[in-house]
C-alpha positions in Angstrom: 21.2 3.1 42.8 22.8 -0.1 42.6 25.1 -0.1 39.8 26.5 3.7 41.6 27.2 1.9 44.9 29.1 -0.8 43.3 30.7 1.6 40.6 32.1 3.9 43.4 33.1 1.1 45.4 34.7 -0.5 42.2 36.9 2.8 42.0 37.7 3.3 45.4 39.3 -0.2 45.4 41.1 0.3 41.9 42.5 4.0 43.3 43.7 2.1 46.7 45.4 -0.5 44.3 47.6 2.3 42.4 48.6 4.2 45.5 50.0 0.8 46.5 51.2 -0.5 43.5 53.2 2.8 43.6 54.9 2.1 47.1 56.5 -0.9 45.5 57.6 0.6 42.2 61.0 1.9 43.2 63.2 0.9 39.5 62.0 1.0 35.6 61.4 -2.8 35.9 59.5 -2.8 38.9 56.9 -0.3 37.3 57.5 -1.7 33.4 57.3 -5.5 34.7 56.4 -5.8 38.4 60.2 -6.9 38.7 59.8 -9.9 36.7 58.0 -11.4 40.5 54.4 -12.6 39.1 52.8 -15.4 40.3 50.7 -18.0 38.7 47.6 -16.7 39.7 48.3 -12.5 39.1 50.3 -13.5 35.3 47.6 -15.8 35.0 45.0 -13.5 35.4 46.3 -10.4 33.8 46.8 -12.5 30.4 43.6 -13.1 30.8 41.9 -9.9 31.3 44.2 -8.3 28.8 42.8 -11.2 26.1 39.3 -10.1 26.7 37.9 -6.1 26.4 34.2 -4.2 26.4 34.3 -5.4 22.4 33.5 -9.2 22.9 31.2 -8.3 25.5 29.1 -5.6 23.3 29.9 -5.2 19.5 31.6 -8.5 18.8 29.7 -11.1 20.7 26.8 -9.1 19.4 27.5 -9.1 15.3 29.1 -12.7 15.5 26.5 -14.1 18.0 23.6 -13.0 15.0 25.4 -13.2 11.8 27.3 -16.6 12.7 25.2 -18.2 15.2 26.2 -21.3 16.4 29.1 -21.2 14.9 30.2 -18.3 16.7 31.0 -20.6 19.5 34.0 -21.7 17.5 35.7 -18.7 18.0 35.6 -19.0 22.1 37.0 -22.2 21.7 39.7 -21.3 19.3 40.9 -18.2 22.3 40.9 -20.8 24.8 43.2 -23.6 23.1 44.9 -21.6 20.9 45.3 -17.7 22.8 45.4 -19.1 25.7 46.6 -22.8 26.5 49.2 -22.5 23.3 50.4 -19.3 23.8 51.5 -20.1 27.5 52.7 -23.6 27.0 54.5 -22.5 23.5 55.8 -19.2 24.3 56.3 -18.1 27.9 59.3 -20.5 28.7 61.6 -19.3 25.9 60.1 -15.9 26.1 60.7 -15.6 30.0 64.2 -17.1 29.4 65.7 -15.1 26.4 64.4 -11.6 27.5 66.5 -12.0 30.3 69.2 -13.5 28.6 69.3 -10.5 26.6 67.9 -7.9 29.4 65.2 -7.1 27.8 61.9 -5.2 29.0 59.8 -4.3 25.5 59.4 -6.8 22.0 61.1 -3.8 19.9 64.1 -4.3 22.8 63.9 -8.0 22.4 64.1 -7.8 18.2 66.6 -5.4 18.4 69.4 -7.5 20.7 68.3 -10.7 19.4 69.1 -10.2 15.6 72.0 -7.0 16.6 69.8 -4.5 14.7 70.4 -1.1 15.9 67.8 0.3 14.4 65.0 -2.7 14.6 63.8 -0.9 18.1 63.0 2.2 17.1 61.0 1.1 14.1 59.3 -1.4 16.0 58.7 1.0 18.7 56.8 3.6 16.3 54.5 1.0 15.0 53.6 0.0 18.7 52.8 3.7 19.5 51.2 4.9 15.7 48.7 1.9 15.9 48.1 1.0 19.5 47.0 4.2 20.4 44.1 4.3 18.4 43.2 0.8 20.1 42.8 1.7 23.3 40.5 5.4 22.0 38.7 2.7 20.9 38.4 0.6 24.2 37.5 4.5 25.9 35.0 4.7 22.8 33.2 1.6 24.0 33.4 2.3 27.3 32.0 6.3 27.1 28.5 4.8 25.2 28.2 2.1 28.0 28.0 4.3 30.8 25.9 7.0 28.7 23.3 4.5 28.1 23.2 3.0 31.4 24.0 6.4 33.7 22.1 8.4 31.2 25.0 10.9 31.4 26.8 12.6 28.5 29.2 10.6 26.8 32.0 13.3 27.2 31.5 13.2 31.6 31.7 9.3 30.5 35.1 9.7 28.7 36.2 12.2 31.7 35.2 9.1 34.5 37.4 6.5 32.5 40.3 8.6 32.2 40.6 10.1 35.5 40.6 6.4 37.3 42.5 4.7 34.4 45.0 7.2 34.7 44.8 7.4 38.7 46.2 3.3 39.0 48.0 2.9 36.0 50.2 6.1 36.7 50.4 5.6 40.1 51.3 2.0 40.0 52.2 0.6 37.0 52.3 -3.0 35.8 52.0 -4.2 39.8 48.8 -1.9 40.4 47.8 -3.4 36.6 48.3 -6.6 37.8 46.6 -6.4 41.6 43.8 -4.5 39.9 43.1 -7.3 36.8 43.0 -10.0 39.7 40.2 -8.2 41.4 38.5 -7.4 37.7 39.0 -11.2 36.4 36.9 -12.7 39.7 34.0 -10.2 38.5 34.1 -11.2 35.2 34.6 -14.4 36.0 31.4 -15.0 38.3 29.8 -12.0 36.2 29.8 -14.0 33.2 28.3 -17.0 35.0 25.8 -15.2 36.4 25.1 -13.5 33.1 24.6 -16.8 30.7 22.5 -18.6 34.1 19.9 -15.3 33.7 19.7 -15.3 29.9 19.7 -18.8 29.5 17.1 -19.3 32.2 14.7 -16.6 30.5 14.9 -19.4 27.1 13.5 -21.9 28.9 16.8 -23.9 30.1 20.6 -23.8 28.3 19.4 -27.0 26.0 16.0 -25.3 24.9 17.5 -22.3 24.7 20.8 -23.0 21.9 18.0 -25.5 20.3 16.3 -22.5 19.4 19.3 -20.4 18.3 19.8 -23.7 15.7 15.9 -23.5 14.8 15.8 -19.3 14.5 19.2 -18.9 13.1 18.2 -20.6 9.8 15.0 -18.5 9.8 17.1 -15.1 10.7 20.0 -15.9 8.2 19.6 -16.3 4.6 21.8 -19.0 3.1 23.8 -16.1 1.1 24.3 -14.3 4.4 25.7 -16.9 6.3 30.0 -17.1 6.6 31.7 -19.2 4.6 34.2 -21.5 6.5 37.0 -19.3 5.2 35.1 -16.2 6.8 35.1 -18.3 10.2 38.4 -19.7 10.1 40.3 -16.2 9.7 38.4 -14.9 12.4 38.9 -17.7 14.3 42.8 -17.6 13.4 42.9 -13.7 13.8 41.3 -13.6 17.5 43.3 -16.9 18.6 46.8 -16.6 17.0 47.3 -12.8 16.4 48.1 -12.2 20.1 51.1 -14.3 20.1 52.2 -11.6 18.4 50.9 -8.4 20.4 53.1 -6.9 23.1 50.9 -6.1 25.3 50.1 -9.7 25.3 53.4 -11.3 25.4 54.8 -8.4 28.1 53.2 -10.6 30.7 55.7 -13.3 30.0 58.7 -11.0 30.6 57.1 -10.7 34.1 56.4 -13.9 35.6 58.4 -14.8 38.7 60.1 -18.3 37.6 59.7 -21.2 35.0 58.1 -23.4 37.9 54.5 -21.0 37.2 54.1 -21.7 33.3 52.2 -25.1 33.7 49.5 -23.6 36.6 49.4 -20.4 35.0 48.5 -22.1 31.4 45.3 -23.8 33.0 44.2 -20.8 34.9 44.2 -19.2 32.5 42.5 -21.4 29.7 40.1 -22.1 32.1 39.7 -18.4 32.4 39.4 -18.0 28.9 37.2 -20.9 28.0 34.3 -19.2 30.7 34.8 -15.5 28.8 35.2 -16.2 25.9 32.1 -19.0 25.7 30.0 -16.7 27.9 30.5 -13.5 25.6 29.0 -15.8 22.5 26.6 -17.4 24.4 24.8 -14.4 25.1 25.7 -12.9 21.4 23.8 -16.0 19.7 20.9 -16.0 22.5 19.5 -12.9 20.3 18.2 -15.1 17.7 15.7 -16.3 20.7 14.8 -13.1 21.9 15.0 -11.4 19.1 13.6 -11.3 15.0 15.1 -9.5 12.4 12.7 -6.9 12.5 12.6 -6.2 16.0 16.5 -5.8 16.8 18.0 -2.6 17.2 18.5 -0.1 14.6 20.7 3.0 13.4 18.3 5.7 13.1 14.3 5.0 11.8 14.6 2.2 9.7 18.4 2.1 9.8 21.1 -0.8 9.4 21.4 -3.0 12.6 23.0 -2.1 15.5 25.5 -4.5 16.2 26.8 -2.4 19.5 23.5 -2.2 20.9 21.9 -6.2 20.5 23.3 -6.9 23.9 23.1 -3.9 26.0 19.3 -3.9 25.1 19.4 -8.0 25.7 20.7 -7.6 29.0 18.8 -4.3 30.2 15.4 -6.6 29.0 16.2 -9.1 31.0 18.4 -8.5 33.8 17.4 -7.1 37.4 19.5 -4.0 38.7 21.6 -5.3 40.6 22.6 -7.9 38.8 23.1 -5.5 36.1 25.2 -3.1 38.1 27.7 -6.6 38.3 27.5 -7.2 34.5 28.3 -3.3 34.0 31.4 -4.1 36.3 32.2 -7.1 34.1 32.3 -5.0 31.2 34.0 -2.3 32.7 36.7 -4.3 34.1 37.2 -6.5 30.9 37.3 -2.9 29.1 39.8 -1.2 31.8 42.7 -4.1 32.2 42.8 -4.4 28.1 43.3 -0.6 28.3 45.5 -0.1 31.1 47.4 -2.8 29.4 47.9 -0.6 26.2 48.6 2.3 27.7 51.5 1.0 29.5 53.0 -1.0 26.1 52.6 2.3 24.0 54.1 4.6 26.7 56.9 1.9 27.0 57.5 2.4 23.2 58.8 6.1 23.7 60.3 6.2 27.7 62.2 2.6 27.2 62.3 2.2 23.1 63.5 5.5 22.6 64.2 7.6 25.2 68.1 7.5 25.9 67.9 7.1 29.6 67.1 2.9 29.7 71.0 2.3 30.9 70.5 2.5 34.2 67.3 0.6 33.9 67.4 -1.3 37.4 68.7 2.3 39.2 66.3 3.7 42.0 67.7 7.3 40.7 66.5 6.2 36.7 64.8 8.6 35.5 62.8 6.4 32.9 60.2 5.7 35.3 59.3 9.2 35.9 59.0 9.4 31.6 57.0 6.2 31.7 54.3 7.7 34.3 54.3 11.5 32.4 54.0 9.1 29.2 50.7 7.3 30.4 49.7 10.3 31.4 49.7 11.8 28.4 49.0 9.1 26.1 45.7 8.8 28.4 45.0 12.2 27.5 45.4 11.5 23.5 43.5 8.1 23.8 40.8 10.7 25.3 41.0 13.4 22.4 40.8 10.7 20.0 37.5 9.2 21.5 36.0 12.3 21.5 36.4 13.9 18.4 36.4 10.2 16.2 38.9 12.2 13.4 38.2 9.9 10.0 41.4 8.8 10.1 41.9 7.7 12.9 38.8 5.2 12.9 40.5 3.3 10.1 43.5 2.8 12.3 40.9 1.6 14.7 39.9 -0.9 12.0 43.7 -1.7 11.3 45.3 -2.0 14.4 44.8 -5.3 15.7 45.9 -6.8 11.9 48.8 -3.9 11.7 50.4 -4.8 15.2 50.3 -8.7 14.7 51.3 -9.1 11.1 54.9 -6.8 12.0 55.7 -8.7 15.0 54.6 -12.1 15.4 56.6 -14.0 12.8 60.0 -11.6 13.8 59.4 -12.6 17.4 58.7 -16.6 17.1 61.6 -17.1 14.7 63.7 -15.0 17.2 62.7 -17.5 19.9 62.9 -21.1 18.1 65.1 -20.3 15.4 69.2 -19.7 15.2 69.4 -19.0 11.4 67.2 -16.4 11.7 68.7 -12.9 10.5 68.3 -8.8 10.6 67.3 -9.1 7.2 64.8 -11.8 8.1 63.3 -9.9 10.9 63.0 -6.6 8.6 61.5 -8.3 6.1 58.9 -10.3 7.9 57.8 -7.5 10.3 57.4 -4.7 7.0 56.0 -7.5 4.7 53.3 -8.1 8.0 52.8 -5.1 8.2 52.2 -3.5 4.6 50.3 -6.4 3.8 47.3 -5.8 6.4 47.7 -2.0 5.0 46.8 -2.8 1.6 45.0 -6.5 2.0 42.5 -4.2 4.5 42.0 -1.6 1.4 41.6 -3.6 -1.2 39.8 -6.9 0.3 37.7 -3.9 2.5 36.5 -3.6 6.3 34.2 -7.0 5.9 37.4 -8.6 5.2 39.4 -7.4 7.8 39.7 -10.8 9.8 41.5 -12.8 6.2 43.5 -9.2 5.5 45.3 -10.3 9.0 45.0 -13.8 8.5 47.5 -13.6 5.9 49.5 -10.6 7.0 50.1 -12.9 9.9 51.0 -16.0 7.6 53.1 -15.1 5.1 56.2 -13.2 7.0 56.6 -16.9 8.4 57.5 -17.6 4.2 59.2 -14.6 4.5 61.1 -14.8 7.0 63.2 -18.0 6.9 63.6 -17.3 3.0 65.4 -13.8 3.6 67.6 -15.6 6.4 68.6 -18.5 4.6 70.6 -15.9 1.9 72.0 -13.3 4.5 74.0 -13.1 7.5 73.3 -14.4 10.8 73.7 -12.8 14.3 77.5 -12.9 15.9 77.8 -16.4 17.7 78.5 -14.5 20.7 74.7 -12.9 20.1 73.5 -16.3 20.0 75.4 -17.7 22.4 73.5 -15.3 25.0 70.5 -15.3 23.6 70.1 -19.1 23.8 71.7 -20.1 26.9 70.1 -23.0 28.7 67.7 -22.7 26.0 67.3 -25.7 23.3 67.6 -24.5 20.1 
C-alpha cells in the first residue's frame, strides 16, 4: 500500500511539474534548453540524474557487483572523477561558450557550424535518432519488469504507466519540466541510496564486516579463470567514465547553464552526486556475495544461467521493509525516468531542430519547431514503447550497441572542435565514421562480452584519426574560427 501512495504521489508531482514547465516554454530554446537559464543546482542535478539510469541500479550493479567484486567499486569512482568532475571542469566552459558563439542548440548543429559542413548535421542527426532510440526502449524495458515484479501487474499496463507520465512532463514541459522534475528525482535517489546501502549493510553485520566478507566470499564465488582481467576493468571503467563526454544528451546540459560563474559549484554538486550513486549502486551489487552463494542466486528458468537483472531486486525485497522499499522503487524509477526523458528530448531534437527546415526563427514565439519537438516526443515515446514491447531481434543488438555507437561518432569530433583550430571537415568525418564503424564491427567480431573494449577503442582511435586527416586538408574559413573562438583560448 505503501509503494502505491508514494507512486501516485510521485506522479502527481511530476504531472504538476510539466504543466508548469509548459507555462514558461514560450520559444524553441526555452523548451530545447530552458533558455540557456540553469542554475548550479538544477544543471547540476540533471547531469546527474541523466548519468545514472534503472541499469546501474538492477542489471549492471548486479553482474559487475558478483562477477568483479571489489573491484567493481572502481568503476563508481572512475563516474565520479572522470564523468563527472572532468567532464564539468573540462568541457562546460568551452562548450557553454562556443555553442553560443555559433548559436547552436543540438551537437550535430554544433559539428556542422564549427567545421562549415553542410552536411555533417544531418548525418550526425540520423545516428542520434537510429541508435538512441533503442536506448531509451531499453530504459522502458527495465522499468516495465520493475513494476511487474513489485506491482505484480502485467508488464504491458507497466509499459502503458511509464509512457503515459513520461510523456505527460516531457511534452508538456520540456527541458525546464526535465530539469524541475530531475531535482526532485536526484534528492530521492540521493537519500534513497543512503538509506539503501545503511539497510543492506546493517543486515552484514556493519559496512567493515560486511565488504570483509565480499573480499572473503568473492574468492570462494569466483574462480581465478572467471575473474576480469585488468584490461576487462579498465575498458569498462573507461567506457562508463569517458564515453559521455561524448553523448548529447549528456553534454546538452552544458548548452543550458545560465552563466560561466555556475561551472565550479555545479562540478562539485555534482561529483558529490555521483560519487553517492554511483558507489551506492556497487555497494549493494558486491553485497550479494554475503547474502548470497553461487547456487542459491537467481536463475533463468529451472537450472538456468544466472539472472543478472534479478540479484538485486530479490536482495532488496529480502531485506527491505515496505516502505522503505516503496522509496528505493522511487529511486529506481526516478534514476530510470530523468535518463529517459533526457533521451527522448535529444532524439526528437535530431529530427524538429537537425532536420526540420523551420530552426530560423529559433528564438520566435510564432516558431513552429516547438510544436514539432512536442509531436516528436510524442511519438518517439510511442516507438520507444513498441520497441519495448515486442523486443524485435534487431533491435536488441542496437540496444547492445548504442552506448559504444553514439560515443565513438561524436566524442573525438566534438573535443577537437572545442580545443583545437586545425581541426577540419575532413577531420571531423573521418573521426565520427571511423568511431562509429569501429564499435559496429569491434562489437561483432570481439562479441557482446567485449562490448565495453569494442567502445573503448571506437572512442580512442578517431582521436589518431582525427588530427591525422586535419593536418593534410583544409581548415575552416578564419572568419568560422574567428566566431567560433571568441573570448575563448585556443
Amino acid at each position: 500500500m505503501a509503494s502505491i501512495v508514494l507512486l501516485v504521489l510521485f506522479f502527481a508531482i511530476m504531472t504538476a511539474v510539466g504543466i508548469w514547465g509548459m507555462r514558461k516554454t514560450r520559444s524553441l530554446s526555452d523548451f530545447f534548453l530552458g533558455g540557456r537559464n540553469m542554475g548550479p543546482w538544477i544543471s547540476a542535478i540533471a547531469y546527474g540524474t541523466s548519468y545514472f539510469s534503472a541499469v546501474i541500479f538492477i542489471g549492471f550493479a548486479g553482474k559487475q557487483g558478483w562477477m568483479f567484486g571489489i573491484h567493481a567499486l572502481w568503476i563508481a569512482l572512475g563516474n565520479a572523477l572522470i564523468g563527472a568532475a572532468g567532464a564539468w571542469l573540462v568541457l562546460a566552459r568551452r562548450t557553454r561558450r562556443m555553442t553560443q558563439n555559433l548559436d547552436a542548440m543540438t551537437m550535430p548543429e554544433f559539428l556542422q557550424e564549427r567545421y562549415e559542413a553542410t552536411h555533417l548535421k544531418p548525418v550526425s542527426a540520423v545516428i542520434i535518432f537510429f541508435f538512441l532510440i533503442p536506448y531509451s526502449a531499453s530504459v522502458f524495458k527495465g522499468l516495465g519488469h520493475l513494476f511487474e515484479a513489485v506491482f505484480g501487474i502485467s508488464y504491458d499496463t507497466a509499459l502503458l504507466l511509464m509512457i503515459g507520465f513520461t510523456g505527460v512532463y516531457l511534452v508538456l514541459g520540456g527541458y525546464f519540466a526535465i530539469a524541475m522534475t530531475d531535482l526532485i528525482q536526484g534528492f530521492f535517489m540521493f537519500f534513497g541510496s543512503i538509506t539503501m546501502v545503511g539497510v543492506v549493510y546493517g543486515n552484514g553485520g556493519g559496512f567493515v564486516a560486511t565488504l570483509q566478507k565480499v573480499i572473503e566470499n568473492y574468492s570462494l564465488h569466483i574462480p581465478a579463470a572467471a575473474r576480469p582481467s585488468f584490461l576487462t576493468i579498465f575498458s569498462l571503467v573507461f567506457m562508463t567514465s569517458f564515453g559521455p563526454w561524448g553523448l548529447p544528451q549528456m553534454v546538452q546540459k552544458f548548452y543550458a547553464i545560465k552563466d560561466e560563474s555556475i561551472i565550479k559549484k555545479a562540478a562539485i554538486v555534482t561529483t558529490v552526486f555521483a560519487t553517492i550513486i554511483g558507489f551506492s549502486a556497487y555497494l549493494v551489487g558486491i553485497s550479494s556475495h554475503v547474502f548470497f552463494s553461487p547456487d542459491s542466486l537467481p536463475k533463468m528458468g529451472q537450472g538456468g544461467a544466472i539472472n543478472f537483472d534479478s540479484i538485486v531486486p530479490t536482495l532488496l525485497t529480502r531485506l527491505l521493509p515496505e516502505l522503505l522499499l516503496a522509496l528505493i522503487l522511487l529511486l529506481v524509477l526516478s534514476a530510470s525516468m530523468s535518463t529517459l526523458s533526457s533521451l527522448i528530448l535529444v532524439s526528437s531534437s535530431s529530427v524538429a531542430i537537425d532536420l526540420y527546415p523551420g530552426r530560423a526563427e529559433a528564438n520566435s514565439e510564432k516558431d513552429r519547431s516547438i510544436a514539432m519537438m512536442r509531436f516528436l516526443s510524442a511519438i518517439f515515446i510511442i516507438v520507444s514503447y513498441f520497441i519495448s514491447r515486442f523486443q524485435f531481434e534487431v533491435i536488441v543488438t542496437l540496444m547492445s550497441l548504442s552506448w559504444g555507437a553514439v560515443a565513438g561518432s561524436f566524442t573525438a569530433p566534438y573535443m577537437y572542435g572545442l580545443f583545437w583550430k586545425r581541426a577540419t571537415k575532413a577531420g571531423a568525418y573521418a573521426g565520427l565514421f571511423s568511431g562509429l564503424l569501429l564499435e559496429i564491427v569491434l562489437f561483432f567480431v570481439l562479441g557482446p562480452a567485449q562490448a565495453p573494449l569494442a567502445a573503448t577503442f571506437a572512442i580512442l582511435i578517431p582521436f589518431i584519426i582525427v588530427p591525422v586527416v586535419s593536418l593534410f586538408t583544409k581548415t575552416p574559413s578564419d572568419g568560422r574560427l574567428a566566431a567560433a573562438f571568441e573570448r575563448i583560448r585556443a
